[in-house]
C-alpha positions in Angstrom: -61.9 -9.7 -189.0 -63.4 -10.0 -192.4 -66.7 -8.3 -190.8 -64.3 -5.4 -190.0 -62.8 -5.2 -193.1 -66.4 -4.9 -194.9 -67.4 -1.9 -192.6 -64.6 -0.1 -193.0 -63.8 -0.3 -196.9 -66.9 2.3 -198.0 -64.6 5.0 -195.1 -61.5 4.1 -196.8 -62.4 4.2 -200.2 -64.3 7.6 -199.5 -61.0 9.1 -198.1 -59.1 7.7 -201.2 -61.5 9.6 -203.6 -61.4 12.8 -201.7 -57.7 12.8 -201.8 -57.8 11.9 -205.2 -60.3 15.1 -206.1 -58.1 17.2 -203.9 -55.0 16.2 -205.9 -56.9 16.8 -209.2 -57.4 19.9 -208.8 -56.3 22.3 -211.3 -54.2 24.7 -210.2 -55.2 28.6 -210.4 -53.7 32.1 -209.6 -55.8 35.0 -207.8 -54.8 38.5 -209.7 -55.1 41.4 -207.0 -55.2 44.5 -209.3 -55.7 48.0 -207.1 -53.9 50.2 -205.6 -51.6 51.4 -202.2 -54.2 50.0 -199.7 -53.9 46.4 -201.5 -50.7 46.8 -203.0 -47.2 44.9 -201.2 -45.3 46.8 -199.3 -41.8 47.4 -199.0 -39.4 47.7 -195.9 -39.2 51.3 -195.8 -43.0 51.8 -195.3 -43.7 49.1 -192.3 -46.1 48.8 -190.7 -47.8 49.9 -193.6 -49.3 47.2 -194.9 -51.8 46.5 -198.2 -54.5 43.9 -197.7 -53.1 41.5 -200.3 -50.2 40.9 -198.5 -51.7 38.6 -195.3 -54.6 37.3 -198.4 -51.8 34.2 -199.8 -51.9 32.7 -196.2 -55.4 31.4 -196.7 -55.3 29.6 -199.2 -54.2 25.9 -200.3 -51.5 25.2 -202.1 -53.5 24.7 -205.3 -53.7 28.5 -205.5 -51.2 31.1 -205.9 -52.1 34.9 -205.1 -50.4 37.4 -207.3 -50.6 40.9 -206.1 -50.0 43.0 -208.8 -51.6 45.9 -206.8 -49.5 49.5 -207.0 -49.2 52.5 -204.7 -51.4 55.4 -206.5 -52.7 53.7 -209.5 -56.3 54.1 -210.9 -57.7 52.0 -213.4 -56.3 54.7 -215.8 -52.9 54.1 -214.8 -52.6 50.8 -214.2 -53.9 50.5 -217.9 -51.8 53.5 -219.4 -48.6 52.1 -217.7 -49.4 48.7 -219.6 -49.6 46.8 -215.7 -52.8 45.2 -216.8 -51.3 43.7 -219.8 -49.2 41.1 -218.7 -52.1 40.2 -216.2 -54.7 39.3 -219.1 -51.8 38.3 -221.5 -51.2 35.5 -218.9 -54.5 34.7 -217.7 -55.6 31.1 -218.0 -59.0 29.6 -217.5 -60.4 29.2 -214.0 -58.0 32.2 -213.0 -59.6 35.2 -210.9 -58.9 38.9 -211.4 -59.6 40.7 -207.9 -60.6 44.0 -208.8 -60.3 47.0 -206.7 -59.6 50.3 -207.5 -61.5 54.0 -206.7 -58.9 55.6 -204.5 -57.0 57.4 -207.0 -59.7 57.3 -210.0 -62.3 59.8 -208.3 -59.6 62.3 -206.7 -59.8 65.3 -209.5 -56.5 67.0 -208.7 -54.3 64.2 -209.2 -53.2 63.1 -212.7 -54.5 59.8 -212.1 -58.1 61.3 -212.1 -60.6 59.7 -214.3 -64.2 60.8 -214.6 -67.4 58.4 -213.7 -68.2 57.5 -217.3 -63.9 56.3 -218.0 -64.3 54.4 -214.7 -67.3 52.6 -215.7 -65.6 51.5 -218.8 -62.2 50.5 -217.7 -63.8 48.3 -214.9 -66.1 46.8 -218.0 -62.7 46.1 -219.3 -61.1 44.2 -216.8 -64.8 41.8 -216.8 -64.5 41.6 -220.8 -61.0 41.1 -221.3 -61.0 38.4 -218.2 -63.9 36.4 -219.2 -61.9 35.8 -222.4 -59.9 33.8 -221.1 -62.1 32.2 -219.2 -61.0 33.6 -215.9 -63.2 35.2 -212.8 -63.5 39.0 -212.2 -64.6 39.8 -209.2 -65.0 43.4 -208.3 -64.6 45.2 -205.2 -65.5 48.7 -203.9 -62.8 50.7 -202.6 -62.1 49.9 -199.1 -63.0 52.2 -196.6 -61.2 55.4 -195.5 -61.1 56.2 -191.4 -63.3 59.6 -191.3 -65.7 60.1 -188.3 -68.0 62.9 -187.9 -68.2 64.7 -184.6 -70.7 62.4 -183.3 -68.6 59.9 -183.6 -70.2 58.6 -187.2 -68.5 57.0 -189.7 -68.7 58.6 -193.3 -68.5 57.4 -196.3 -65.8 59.1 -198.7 -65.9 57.1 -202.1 -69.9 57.0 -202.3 -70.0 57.7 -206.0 -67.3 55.2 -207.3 -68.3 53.0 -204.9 -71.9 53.3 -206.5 -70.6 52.6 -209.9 -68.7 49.8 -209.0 -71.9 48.0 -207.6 -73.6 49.1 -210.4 -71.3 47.9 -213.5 -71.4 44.3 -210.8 -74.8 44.3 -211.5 -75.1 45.1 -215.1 -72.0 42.4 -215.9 -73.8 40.0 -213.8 -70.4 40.1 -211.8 -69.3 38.9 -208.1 -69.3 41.6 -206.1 -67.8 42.3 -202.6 -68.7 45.1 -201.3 -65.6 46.5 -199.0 -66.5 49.6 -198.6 -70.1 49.1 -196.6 -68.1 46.2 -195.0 -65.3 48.0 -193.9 -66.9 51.1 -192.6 -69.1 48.7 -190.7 -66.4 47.5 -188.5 -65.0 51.1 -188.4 -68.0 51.7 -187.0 -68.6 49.5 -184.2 -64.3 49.9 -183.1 -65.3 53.5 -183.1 -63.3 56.3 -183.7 -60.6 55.7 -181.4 -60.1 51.8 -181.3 -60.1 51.9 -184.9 -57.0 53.8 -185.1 -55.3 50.5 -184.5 -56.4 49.1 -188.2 -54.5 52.4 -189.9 -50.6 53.2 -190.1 -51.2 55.6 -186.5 -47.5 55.8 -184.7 -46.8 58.3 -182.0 -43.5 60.0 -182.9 -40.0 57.8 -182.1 -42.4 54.4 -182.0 -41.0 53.3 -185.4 -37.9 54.1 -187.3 -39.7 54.4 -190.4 -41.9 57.2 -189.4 -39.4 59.0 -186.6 -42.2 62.0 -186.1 -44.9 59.8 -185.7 -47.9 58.9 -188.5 -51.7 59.5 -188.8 -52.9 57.6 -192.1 -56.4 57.2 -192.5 -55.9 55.2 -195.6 -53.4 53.4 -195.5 -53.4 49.9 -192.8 -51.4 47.9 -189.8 -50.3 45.1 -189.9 -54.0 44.2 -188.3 -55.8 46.4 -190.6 -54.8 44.5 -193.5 -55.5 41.4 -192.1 -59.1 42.4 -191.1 -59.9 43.4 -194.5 -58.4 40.1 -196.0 -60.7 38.8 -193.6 -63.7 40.7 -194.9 -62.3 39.7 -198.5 -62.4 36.0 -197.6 -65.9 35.7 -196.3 -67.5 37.1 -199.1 -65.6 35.0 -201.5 -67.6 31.7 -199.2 -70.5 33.6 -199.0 -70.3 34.2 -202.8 -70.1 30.6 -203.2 -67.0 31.0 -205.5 -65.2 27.8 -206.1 -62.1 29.4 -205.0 -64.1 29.2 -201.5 -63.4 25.5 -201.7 -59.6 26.1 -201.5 -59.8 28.3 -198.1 -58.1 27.2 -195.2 -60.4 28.1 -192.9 -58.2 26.9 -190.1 -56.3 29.7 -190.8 -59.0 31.9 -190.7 -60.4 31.0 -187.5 -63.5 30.0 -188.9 -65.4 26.6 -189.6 
């Protein structure tokens, strides 16, 4: 008995501690600051359905996502309309900022249009303002639009903010995850047809919501959403972000 005991003290003791380090964990909130195609959703616009929305699911319950994405911002508005400043007024240290925007900022006609150089410097913003208080940005390239050429190639449609976004990354010494590539990647091998299924496509009298029928190329499913969380979620591991320690990857699938 006594022999038994001896060999199995070191297993208990190591399950003790690794509870105890799970339980000390401090914890954090994820930030998702972007627009429509991260952004909740509400009733009216299902299936629609912004990537931040399936992201909370996994997690742990050390961390709490809060998706403070909105339809149609840029990093202009969502700093004009004072929507960043409750998000950095609350920040706290080990916190992460999700960045994502590019949508709206590089589209000249609509009033929340800003030019390459104001990009660049409100993104430096969010990194600046975040690392102040000790939090994480993390920046992201606009996801992907669904646009195919005749051949049945995909093509890019935010190649200039997308570049910018990679480049202030790199300059900041920033984590970046670059959705864009990644998400016109697996556009690409669904194809133009299959990947109709990741975007807000209804034929007409399929959902009340959309009586006549819907073909978004921006905006997700239900599934959409969930594949670009997806994407989101292995670059955070392959990033080797702490938050990658509080993954449930169970939930993901994955081991």
């Amino acid at each position: 008995m006594y022999k038994y005991l001896f060999k199995t003290a070191p297993v208990i003791v190591l399950f003790a501690l690794v509870g105890f380090t799970i339980a000390q964990r401090n914890p954090i909130k994820v930030y998702l600051i972007g627009d429509s195609t991260m952004a909740n959703k509400q009733v009216k616009a299902f299936p629609e359905t912004g990537w931040g929305m399936p992201f909370y699911n996994f997690f742990d319950n050390t961390v709490t996502v809060d998706n403070r994405a909105q339809n149609g911002r840029s990093t202009k508005t969502f700093i004009n309309e004072k929507l960043w400043e409750p998000v950095e007024r609350d920040l706290k240290e080990g916190d992460y900022v999700l960045v994502q925007f590019g949508h709206n900022d590089e589209v000249p006609t609509k009033g929340s249009y800003i030019n390459e150089e104001g990009f660049k410097a409100n993104l430096i913003k969010f990194i600046t303002e975040s690392r102040n208080k000790k939090a994480i940005p993390v920046l992201i390239t606009p996801v992907a639009r669904r646009k195919f050429d005749k051949d049945g190639k995909i093509q890019g449609t935010h190649d200039v903010y997308s570049a910018i976004v990679r480049t202030v990354a790199a300059e900041q010494n920033a984590p970046l995850i670059d959705l864009d590539k990644e998400s016109q990647d697996l556009l690409q091998k669904m194809g133009p047809e299959s990947s109709k299924l990741l975007y807000n496509y209804l034929t007409p009298g399929e959902n009340p919501n959309y009586p006549g029928g819907k073909e978004d190329d921006t905006h997700f499913s239900e599934l959409g959403a969930r594949k670009m969380a997806e994407i989101v979620l292995a670059d955070i591991r392959l990033l080797k972000l702490e938050l990658a320690s509080r993954i449930v990857v169970s939930n993901l699938g994955i081991k």
